[in-house]
Every structure is written in structure tokens, then in C-alpha cells.
N, C-alpha and C positions, 0 to 999 in steps of 0.2 A: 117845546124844546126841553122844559124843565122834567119833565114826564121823558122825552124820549131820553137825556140824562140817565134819570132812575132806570129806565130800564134796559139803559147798556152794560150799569151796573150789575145788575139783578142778571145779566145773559154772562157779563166777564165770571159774577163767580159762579156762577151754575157752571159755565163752561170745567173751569178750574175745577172745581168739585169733579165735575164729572169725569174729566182727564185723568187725573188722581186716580181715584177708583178706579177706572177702566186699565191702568198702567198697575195698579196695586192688584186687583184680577188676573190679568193679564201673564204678570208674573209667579203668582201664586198656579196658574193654570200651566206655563210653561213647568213649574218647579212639580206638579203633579205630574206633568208627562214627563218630565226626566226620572223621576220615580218611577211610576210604571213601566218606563221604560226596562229601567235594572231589575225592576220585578220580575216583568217579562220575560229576561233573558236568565235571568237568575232559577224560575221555574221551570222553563225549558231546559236547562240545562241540568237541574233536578233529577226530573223526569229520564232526560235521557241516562244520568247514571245510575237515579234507581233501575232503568228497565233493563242495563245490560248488567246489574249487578243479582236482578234476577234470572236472569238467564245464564250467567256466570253459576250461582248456588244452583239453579236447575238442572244444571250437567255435573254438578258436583255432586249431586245426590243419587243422579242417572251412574255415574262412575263409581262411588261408593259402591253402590247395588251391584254393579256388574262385579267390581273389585271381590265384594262377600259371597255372592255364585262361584267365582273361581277359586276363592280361599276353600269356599264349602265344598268344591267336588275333592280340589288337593286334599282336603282332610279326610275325605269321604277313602279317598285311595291310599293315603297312607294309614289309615286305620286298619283297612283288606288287608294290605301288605303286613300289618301288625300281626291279627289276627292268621294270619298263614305264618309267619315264620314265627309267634309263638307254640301254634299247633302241631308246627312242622317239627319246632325242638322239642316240646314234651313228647310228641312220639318218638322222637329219637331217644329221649333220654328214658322212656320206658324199654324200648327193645335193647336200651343198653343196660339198664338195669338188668333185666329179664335175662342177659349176658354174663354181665357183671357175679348174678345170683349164682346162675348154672357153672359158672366159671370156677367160684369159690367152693362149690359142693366137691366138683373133682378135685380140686386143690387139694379141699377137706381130707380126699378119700385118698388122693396120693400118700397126705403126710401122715395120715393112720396105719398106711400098710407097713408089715416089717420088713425092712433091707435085708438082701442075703441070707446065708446058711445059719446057722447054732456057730459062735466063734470054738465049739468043740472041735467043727467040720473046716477040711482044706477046703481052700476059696478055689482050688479045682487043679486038674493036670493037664499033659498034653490030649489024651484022648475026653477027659472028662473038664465042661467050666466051672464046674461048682454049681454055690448059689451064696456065694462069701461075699468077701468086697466087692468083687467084679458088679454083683447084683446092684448091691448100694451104692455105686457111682452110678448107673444107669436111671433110679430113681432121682438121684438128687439132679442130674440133668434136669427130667421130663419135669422137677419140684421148680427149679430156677426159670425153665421155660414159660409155665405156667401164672410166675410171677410178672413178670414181662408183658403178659399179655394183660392180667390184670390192670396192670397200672398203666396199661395202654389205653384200655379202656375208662378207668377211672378220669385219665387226661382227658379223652372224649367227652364223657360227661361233662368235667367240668365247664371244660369250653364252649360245650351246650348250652349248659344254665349261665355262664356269663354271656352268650348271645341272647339268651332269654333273655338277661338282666337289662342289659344295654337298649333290647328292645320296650321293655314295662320303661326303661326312664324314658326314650326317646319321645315315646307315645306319648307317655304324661306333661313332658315338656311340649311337646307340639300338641296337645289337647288345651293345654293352658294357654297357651300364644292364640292358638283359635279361639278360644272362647274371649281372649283382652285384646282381641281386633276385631270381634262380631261386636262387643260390648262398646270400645269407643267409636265405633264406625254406626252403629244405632244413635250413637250420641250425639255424635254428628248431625244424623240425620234428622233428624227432632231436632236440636237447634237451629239447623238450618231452613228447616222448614218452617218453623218459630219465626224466624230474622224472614223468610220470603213472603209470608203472610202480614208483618207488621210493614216491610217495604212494598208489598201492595197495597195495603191502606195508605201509607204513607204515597204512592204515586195517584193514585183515585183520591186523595185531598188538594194534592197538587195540582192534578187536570182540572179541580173545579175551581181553586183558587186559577190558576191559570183561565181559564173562561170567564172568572168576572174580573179579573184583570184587564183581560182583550175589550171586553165591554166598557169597563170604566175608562179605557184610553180612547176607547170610540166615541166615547159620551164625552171626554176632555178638548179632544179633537177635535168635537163641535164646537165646542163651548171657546177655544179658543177663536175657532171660524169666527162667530159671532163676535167676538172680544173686537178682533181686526179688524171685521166689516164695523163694527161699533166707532171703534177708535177712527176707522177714514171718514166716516160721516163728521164726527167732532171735530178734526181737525179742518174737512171742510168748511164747517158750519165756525169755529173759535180761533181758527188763526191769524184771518185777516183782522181780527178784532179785538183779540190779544196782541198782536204787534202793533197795531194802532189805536188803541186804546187811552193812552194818554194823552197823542195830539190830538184825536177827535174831542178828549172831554176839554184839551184844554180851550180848541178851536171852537166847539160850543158855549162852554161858559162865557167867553172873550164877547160869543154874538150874544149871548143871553143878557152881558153887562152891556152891550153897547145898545142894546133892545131898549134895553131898562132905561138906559142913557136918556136914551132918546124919545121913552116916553116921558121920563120926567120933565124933559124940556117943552117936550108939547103940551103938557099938562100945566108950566109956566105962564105959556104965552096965553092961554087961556085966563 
């Protein structure tokens, strides 16, 4: 009895021990799987805004591109159109030269010729005009006429060369706007394909941390199975014996003392 004593002792705290443990496990196993749990959902969710933020930058670089084809043909045409109506005005403004010259030659030759008769000579009578004053008004007309025309022409011209002008700025201004939307729109493009290359690596460490993730909550999962099926064995095996634990020892000791009791008596009478 003194023996089965000791070894209810020796079973109470094995029991104890082992309960502990199994409850201190246990919890450390739950507190992993709540872990992984938030990992789990945390990676997937990851995953999912990296992949739609590459697919987001992938139509943004698909757009850029189409956006720079359209920028490039528009310039491609308003360059043409450059190139024709500068073309268009320096031959204007040659055959108006070439007007302008011829213009000024007769001018020349009007204002060289002499007006009218010798003022010795009558400027004419009824049967005869002269070649007096009468002549010299008739000049200074076709002189005046002639100016008119000139500076009609002269207006032309200019108006020409300020359509040229307006054309050399417009071009250069829209040559330069092309070229600082080809320039930041490449720039673009490159960093963003920079940024969708580092969020590929970055989604491809995620799916692997994500897979031993899934694993390690599979491998917890058991482990907790285990813990549970551990824990109902023990409490099979140390509950009736933890709750009774103290009357049985006291209820054996009480027979151990009265054993003893009662060998000492016989050992008396002897």
C-alpha cells in the first residue's frame, strides 16, 4: 500500500506535468495558427494588389504607347502642313518679288521720262493738245497709279513673311511640346516597367512565402490534432485521480496506520 502511495504520487504529478505542457503547447499552437492565419490572409491579399496593380501599370504603358503613335502621326502632319505652307509662301513671296522688281523698273522709267512740251511751247489749242502740262498731269497719274500697286504688293509680301513667321514659331513650339511628351512619356515607361518588374519579384516571394505558409498551418493543424487527442487521453487517464487524490491518500494512509496498528498489536500478544 505504501508503494501503491508512492506511485499515485509519482502518476498525480506526471499527470500535472504533463497537463501543463500539453495546455502550454497547446496554446502556443493555437497562438501560431492565429498567426498564420493573418499571414495567410495578409499574403493573399498581397498578391492580389500586387497583381492588379500590374495589370493596372501594364495598360498604362499599353496607353502611353498608343498615346505616342498618335502624338507621332499628329506631328508627322502638322509638320507636312508646315512644310507646304512655308513652301507655299516663299514662292509667293518670290513671284512677288519678282513683281515687286518688274514693278519698280517701270516706275523707274515713268519717273525718268520728261513731262510735256519745252515751257517755251503752248500746252496746246483748240485744234492742236500740245505736249505741255496736259502731258505732265497724264504722267503723274500713271506715277501715282503705279505707287498703289507697289505698296500693294509690298503689303502682300509682308503678310506672307508674317504667315511664314507665325508658321517657323508654331512648328518649333509644337516640335518642342513633341519632343517633352515623347521624353516624359519614355520616362514613364521605364519606371514603370522598373516598379512592374520589382512588383513581380515582389508577388513570386509572396506565392512562396504564401505556400510554406499553407504548409506550416497544415503541419500546426496536426500538431494541434495531436495536442487535443493528447489532452483527452490525460484527462481520461488524471481526472478521476486528480479530483480524488487527496481522499484516496488520505483513505490509504488512515488503512496503512491502522495495518500498522494492528500489526503492532499482534506482534504484542506474541
Amino acid at each position: 500500500m505504501q508503494t501503491q502511495q508512492k506511485d499515485e504520487i509519482s502518476h498525480r504529478d506526471n499527470c500535472i506535468d504533463s497537463l501543463n505542457t500539453n495546455k502550454r503547447d497547446t496554446t502556443a499552437a493555437y497562438d501560431k495558427k492565429a498567426s498564420l492565419e493573418t499571414k495567410i490572409a495578409d499574403l493573399e491579399q498581397s498578391i492580389k494588389s500586387l497583381t492588379e496593380n500590374i495589370e493596372a501599370s501594364t495598360q498604362a504603358i499599353a496607353e502611353a504607347k498608343t498615346q505616342m503613335k498618335r502624338r507621332t502621326d499628329t506631328r508627322e502632319k502638322e509638320n507636312f502642313d508646315y512644310q507646304t505652307t512655308v513652301q507655299d509662301q516663299r514662292l509667293t513671296q518670290m513671284i512677288l518679288q519678282k513683281a515687286i522688281d518688274r514693278m519698280a523698273q517701270v516706275y523707274a522709267l515713268l519717273q525718268a521720262r520728261k513731262p510735256g512740251a519745252p515751257h517755251i511751247q503752248t500746252s496746246g489749242t483748240h485744234t492742236d493738245p500740245g505736249n505741255g502740262p496736259a502731258k505732265f498731269k497724264d504722267n503723274a497719274a500713271k506715277n501715282a497709279g503705279g505707287k498703289r500697286v507697289l505698296a500693294m504688293l509690298e503689303e502682300v509680301m509682308q503678310d506672307s513673311k508674317k504667315t511664314e513667321d507665325e508658321a517657323i514659331n508654331a512648328e518649333d513650339s509644337a516640335q518642342n511640346a513633341y519632343e517633352n511628351f515623347m521624353k516624359d512619356s519614355n520616362k514613364m515607361i521605364i519606371s514603370t516597367t522598373k516598379m512592374i518588374n520589382d512588383m513581380t519579384e515582389a508577388k513570386a516571394k509572396a506565392r512562396s512565402d504564401l505556400t510554406m505558409a499553407k504548409t506550416d498551418f497544415k503541419q500546426t493543424m496536426s500538431e494541434l490534432e495531436g495536442l487535443n487527442n493528447e489532452a483527452g487521453d490525460l484527462h481520461k487517464s488524471c481526472d478521476y485521480l486528480l479530483k480524488n487524490f487527496d481522499l484516496r491518500q488520505q483513505a490509504r494512509a488512515a488503512e496503512i496506520d491502522a495495518l500498522n496498528e494492528a500489526k503492532n498489536i499482534l506482534s504484542g500478544m506474541k
